[in-house]
C-alpha positions as CSV (number, residue, x, y, z in Angstrom):
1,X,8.4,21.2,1.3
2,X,10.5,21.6,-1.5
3,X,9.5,23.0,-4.7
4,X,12.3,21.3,-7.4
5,X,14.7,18.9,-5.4
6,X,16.8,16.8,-7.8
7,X,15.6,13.1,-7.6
8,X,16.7,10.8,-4.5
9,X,18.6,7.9,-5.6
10,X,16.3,4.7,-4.7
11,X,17.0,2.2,-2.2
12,X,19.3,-0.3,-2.6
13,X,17.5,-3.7,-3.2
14,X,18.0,-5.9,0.1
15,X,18.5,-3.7,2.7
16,X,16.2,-3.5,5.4
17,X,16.5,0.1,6.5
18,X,16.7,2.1,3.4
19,X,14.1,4.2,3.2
20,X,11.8,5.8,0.0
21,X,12.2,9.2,-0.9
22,X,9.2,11.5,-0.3
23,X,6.4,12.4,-2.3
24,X,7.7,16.1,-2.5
25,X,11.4,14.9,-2.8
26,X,10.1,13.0,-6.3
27,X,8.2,15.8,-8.5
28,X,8.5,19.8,-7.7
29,X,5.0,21.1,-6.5
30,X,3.8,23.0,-9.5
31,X,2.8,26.7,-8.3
32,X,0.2,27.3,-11.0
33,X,-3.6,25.3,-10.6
34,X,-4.4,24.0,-13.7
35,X,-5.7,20.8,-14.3
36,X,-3.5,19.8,-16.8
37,X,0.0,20.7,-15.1
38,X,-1.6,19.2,-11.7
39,X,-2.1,15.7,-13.6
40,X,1.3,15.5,-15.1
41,X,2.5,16.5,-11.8
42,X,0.5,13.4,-9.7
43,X,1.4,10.9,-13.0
44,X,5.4,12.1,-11.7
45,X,4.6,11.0,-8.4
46,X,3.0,8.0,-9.1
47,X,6.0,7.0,-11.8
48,X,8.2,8.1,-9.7
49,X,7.7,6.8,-6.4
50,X,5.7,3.8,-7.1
51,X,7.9,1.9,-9.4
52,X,4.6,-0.8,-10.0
53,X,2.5,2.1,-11.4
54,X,3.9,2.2,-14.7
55,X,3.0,-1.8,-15.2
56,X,-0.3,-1.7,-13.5
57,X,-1.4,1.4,-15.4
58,X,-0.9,-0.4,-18.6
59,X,-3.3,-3.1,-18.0
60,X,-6.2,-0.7,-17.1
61,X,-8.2,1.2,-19.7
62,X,-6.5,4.5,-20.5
63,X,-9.1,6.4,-19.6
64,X,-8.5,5.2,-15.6
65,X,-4.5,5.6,-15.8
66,X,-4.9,9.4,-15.0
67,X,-7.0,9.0,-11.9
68,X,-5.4,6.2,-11.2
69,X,-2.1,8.6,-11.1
70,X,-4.1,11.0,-8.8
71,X,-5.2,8.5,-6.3
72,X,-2.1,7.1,-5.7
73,X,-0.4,10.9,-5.6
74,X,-3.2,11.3,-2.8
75,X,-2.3,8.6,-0.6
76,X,1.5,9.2,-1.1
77,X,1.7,12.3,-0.4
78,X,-0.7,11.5,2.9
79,X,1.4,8.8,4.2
80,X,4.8,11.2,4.0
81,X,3.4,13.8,5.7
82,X,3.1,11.3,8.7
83,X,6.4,9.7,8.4
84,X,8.7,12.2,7.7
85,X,7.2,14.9,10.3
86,X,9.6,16.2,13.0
87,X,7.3,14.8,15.3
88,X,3.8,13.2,16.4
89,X,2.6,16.4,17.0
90,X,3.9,18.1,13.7
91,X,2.5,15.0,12.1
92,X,-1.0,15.5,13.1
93,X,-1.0,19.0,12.3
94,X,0.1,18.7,8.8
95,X,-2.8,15.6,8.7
96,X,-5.5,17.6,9.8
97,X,-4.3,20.5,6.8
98,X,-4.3,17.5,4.4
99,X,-8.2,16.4,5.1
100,X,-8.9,20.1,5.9
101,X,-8.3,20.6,1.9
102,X,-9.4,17.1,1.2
103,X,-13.2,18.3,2.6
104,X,-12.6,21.2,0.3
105,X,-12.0,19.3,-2.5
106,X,-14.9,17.5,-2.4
107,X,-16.9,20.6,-1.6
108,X,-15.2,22.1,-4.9
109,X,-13.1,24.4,-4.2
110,X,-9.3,22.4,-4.3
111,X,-6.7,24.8,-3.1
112,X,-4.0,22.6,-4.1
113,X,-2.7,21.0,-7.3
114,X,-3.0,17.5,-5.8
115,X,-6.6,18.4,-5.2
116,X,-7.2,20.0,-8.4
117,X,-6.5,16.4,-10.4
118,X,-8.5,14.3,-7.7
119,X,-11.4,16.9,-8.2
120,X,-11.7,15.9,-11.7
121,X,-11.4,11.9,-10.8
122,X,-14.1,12.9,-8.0
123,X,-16.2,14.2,-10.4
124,X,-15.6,11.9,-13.1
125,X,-16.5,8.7,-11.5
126,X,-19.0,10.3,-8.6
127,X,-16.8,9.0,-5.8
128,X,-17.5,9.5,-2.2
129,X,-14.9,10.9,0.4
130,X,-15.4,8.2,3.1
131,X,-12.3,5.9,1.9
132,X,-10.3,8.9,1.8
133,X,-10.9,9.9,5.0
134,X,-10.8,6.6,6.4
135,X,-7.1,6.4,5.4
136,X,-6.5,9.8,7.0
137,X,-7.7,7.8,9.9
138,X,-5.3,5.3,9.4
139,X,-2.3,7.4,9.0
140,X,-3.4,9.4,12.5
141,X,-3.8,6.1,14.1
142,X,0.1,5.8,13.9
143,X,0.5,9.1,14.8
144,X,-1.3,8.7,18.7
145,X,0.3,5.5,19.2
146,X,3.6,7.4,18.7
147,X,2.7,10.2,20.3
148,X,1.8,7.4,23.4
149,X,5.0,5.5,22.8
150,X,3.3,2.3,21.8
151,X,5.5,0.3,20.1
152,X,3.9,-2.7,19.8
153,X,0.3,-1.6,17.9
154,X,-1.9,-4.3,18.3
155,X,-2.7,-6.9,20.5
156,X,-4.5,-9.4,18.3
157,X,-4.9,-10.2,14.7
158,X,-8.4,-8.8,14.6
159,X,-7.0,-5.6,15.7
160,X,-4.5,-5.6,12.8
161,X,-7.1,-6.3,10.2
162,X,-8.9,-3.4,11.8
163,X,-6.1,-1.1,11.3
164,X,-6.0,-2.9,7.6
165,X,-9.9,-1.7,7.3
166,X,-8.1,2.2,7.6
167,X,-5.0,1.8,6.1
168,X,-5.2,-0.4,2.9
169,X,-8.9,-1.6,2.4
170,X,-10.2,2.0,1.3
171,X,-7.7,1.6,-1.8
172,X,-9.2,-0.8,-3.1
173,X,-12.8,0.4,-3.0
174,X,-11.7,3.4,-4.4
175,X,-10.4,1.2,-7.5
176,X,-13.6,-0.6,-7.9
177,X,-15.2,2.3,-8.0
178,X,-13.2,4.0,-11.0
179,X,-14.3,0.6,-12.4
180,X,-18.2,1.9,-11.6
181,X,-18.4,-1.3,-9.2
182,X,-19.7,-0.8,-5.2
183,X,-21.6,-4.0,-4.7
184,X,-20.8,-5.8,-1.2
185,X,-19.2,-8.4,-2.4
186,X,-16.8,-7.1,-4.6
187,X,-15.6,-5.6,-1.8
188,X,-15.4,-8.0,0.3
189,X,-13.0,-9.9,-2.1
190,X,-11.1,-6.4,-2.5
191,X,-11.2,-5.8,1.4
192,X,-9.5,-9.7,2.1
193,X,-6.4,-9.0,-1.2
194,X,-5.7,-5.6,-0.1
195,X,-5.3,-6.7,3.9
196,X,-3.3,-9.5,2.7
197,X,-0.9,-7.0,0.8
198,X,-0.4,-4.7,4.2
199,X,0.5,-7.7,6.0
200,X,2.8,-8.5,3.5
201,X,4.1,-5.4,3.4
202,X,4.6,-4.9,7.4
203,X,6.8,-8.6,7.4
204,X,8.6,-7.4,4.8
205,X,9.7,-4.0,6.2
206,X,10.1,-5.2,10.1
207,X,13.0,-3.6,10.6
208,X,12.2,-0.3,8.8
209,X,9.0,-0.3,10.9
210,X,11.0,-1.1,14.3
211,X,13.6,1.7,13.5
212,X,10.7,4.3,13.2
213,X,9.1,2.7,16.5
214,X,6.5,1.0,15.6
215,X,5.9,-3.0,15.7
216,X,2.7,-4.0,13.7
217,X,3.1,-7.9,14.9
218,X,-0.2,-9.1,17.0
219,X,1.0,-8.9,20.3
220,X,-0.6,-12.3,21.1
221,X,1.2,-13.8,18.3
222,X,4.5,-12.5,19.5
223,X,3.7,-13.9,23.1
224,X,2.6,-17.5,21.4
225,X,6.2,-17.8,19.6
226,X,8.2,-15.6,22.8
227,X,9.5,-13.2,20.3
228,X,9.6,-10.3,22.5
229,X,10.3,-6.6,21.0
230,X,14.7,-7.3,21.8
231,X,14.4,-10.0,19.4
232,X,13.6,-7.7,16.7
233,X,16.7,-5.7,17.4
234,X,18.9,-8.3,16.0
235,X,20.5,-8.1,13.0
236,X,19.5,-11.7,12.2
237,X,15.9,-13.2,13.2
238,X,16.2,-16.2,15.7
239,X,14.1,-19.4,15.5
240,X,11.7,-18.3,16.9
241,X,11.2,-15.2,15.0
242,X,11.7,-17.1,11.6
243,X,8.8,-19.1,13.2
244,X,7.0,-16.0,13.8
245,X,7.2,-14.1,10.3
246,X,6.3,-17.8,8.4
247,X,2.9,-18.2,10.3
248,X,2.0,-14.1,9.5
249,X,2.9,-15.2,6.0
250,X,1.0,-18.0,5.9
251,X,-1.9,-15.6,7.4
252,X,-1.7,-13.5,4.4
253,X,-1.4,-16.1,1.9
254,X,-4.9,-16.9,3.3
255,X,-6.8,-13.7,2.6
256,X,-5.0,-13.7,-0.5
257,X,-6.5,-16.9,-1.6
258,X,-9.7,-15.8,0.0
259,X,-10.4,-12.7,-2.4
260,X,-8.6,-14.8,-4.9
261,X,-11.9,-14.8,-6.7
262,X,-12.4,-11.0,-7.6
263,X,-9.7,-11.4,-10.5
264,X,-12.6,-13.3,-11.9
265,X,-15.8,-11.4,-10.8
266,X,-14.7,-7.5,-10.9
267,X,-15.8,-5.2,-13.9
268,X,-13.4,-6.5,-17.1
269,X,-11.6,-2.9,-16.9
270,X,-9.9,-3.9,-13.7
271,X,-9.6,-7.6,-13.9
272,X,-6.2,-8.0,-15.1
273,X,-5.1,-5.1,-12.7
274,X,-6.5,-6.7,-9.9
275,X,-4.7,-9.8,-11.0
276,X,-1.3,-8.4,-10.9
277,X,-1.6,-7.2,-7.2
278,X,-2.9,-10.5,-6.2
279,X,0.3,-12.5,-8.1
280,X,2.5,-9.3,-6.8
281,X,1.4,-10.1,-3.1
282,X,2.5,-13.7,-3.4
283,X,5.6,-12.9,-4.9
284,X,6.6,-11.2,-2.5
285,X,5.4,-13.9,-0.1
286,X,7.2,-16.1,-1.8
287,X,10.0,-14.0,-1.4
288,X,10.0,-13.9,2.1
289,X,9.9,-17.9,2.3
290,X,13.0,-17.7,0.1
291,X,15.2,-15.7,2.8
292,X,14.2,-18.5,5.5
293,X,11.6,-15.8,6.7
294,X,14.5,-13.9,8.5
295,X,13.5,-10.1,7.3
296,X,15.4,-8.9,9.9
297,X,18.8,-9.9,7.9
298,X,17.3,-8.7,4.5
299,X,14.1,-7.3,3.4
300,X,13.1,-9.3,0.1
301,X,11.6,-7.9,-2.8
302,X,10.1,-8.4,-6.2
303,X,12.2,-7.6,-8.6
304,X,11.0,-4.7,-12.2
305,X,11.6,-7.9,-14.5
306,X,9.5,-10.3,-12.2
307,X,6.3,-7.4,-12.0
308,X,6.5,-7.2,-15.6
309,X,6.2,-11.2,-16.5
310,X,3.5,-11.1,-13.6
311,X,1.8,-8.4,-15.6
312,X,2.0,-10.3,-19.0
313,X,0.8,-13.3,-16.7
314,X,-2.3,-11.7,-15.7
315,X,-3.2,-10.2,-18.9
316,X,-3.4,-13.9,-20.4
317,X,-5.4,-15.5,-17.5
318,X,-7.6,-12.6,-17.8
319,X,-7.9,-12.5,-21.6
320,X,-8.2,-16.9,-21.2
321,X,-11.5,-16.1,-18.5
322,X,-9.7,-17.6,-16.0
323,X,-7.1,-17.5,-13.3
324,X,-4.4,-19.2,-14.7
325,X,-1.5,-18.1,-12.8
326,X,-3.0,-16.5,-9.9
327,X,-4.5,-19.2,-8.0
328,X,-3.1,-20.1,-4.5
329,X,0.2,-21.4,-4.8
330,X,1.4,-24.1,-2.1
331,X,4.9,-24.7,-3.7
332,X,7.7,-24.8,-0.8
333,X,4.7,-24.4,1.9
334,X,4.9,-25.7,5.4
């Protein structure tokens, strides 16, 4: 992986198949180990890839916004090494190096300079490796059913929030638990916002996710509506598919209003945080009802000046002791 490539130029707004430059692409690898050269390293990545991070950073104490920085780097740099392998098999290899040196980490003895910065947050906030691992799991997951050639993932919607559970849930424990909270229930709100972000997520990026092979509609939805896997080849979605991506969105605007709550209930270091994800999530919601639900003709997204009035909207709700702002919105709903 490169040590010092010159930054990628980011994908144009709209279109559905650009894709985001890689962790490594973003921030040259420093060679030495310190902890201090390994932070400003994972606070590149984070700035750098994760365009959000700069905004949600700011409505966290500072004392979180470095480990913050290093869990994001973390997952980042996890995800690439699955999608931009030369394979499945190349994939996996590279995943089981990754939680190799994560089990090192948290034995104490990082041999990386990603690991060197999570070490400290590990230490810091006496975190436990099990969401870490568990979105290793996740990111394996989609190497064996390439490695199969299933393109189609998942045959129900339980199945998807399972994968969800793997792939998105863990992030949001981990956040809680910067914030020193790991009661049940907490994270059961934080489990229900963060599985309605994925799903959000996958309808927004159906065509990036079809290019690479991999189709993260429930299969029994799909049959319900007869969008069958040529439809999604089309450069435009069909009736049906339009019909299709508005019921999924619909689905997530559901869990979002169902862990709606934790803005309200989470330790006060995180609140406002918390809130901007949730109003992120139904922005971006919003902004796939605003392209008729056709993400196959363009891939909608939120725009830097919309995150930062959502930010300043979720500071006030927080600061007011309420959730002015990010409640469920029904506007344009059918």
């Amino acid at each position: 992986m490169p040590r010092g490539a010159p930054m990628p130029p980011r994908p144009r707004d709209g279109d559905p198949l650009a894709r985001d430059p890689a962790a490594w692409d973003l921030a040259g690898v420093p060679v030495a180990m310190g902890l201090g050269q390994a932070e400003a390293w994972c606070r590149r990545v984070a700035s750098a890839h994760y365009e959000n991070f700069t905004v949600a950073s700011r409505l966290v104490p500072a004392g979180l916004r470095q480990d913050l920085a290093n869990v994001y780097a973390f997952a980042r740099w996890a995800d690439d090494l699955a999608d931009e392998a030369a394979g499945p098999a190349a994939g996996a290899e590279a995943l089981a190096d990754w939680r190799r040196r994560l089990e090192a980490c948290f034995a104490g003895r990082p041999d990386h300079p990603l690991f060197v910065a999570l070490g400290a947050t590990v230490r810091r906030h006496d975190l436990g490796i099990e969401p870490f691992a568990h979105l290793l799991d996740a990111f394996e997951e989609d190497l064996a059913h390439d490695a199969a050639g299933r393109t189609v993932r998942y045959r129900t919607r339980d199945d998807v929030l399972a994968y969800c559970s793997r792939s998105a849930d863990p992030v949001g424990r981990i956040v809680l638990a910067l914030g020193g909270c790991r009661d049940p229930e907490r994270r059961a709100l934080s489990d229900r916002i963060c599985s309605g972000l994925q799903l959000v997520n996958f309808w927004q990026d159906v065509r990036r996710d079809r290019a690479a092979g991999r189709v993260y509609f429930p299969a029994d939805d799909m049959a319900r509506h007869g969008v069958d896997e040529a439809t999604l080849d089309a450069e435009r979605g069909s009736t049906a598919y339009r019909a299709l991506v508005r019921e999924e969105v619909d689905w997530a605007r559901e869990l979002f209003d169902g862990g709606a709550r934790l803005a309200r209930i989470a330790p006060r270091s995180l609140r406002a945080a918390i809130g901007l994800f949730l109003a992120g999530g139904r922005a971006l919601a919003d902004g796939i009802e605003a392209v008729g639900h056709d993400t196959l003709a363009v891939r909608p997204t939120v725009g830097r000046w919309r995150k930062t009035g959502l930010a300043a909207r979720a500071l006030v709700a927080i600061a007011a002791g309420g959730l002015a702002g990010l409640l469920p919105t029904r506007r344009g709903r059918r």
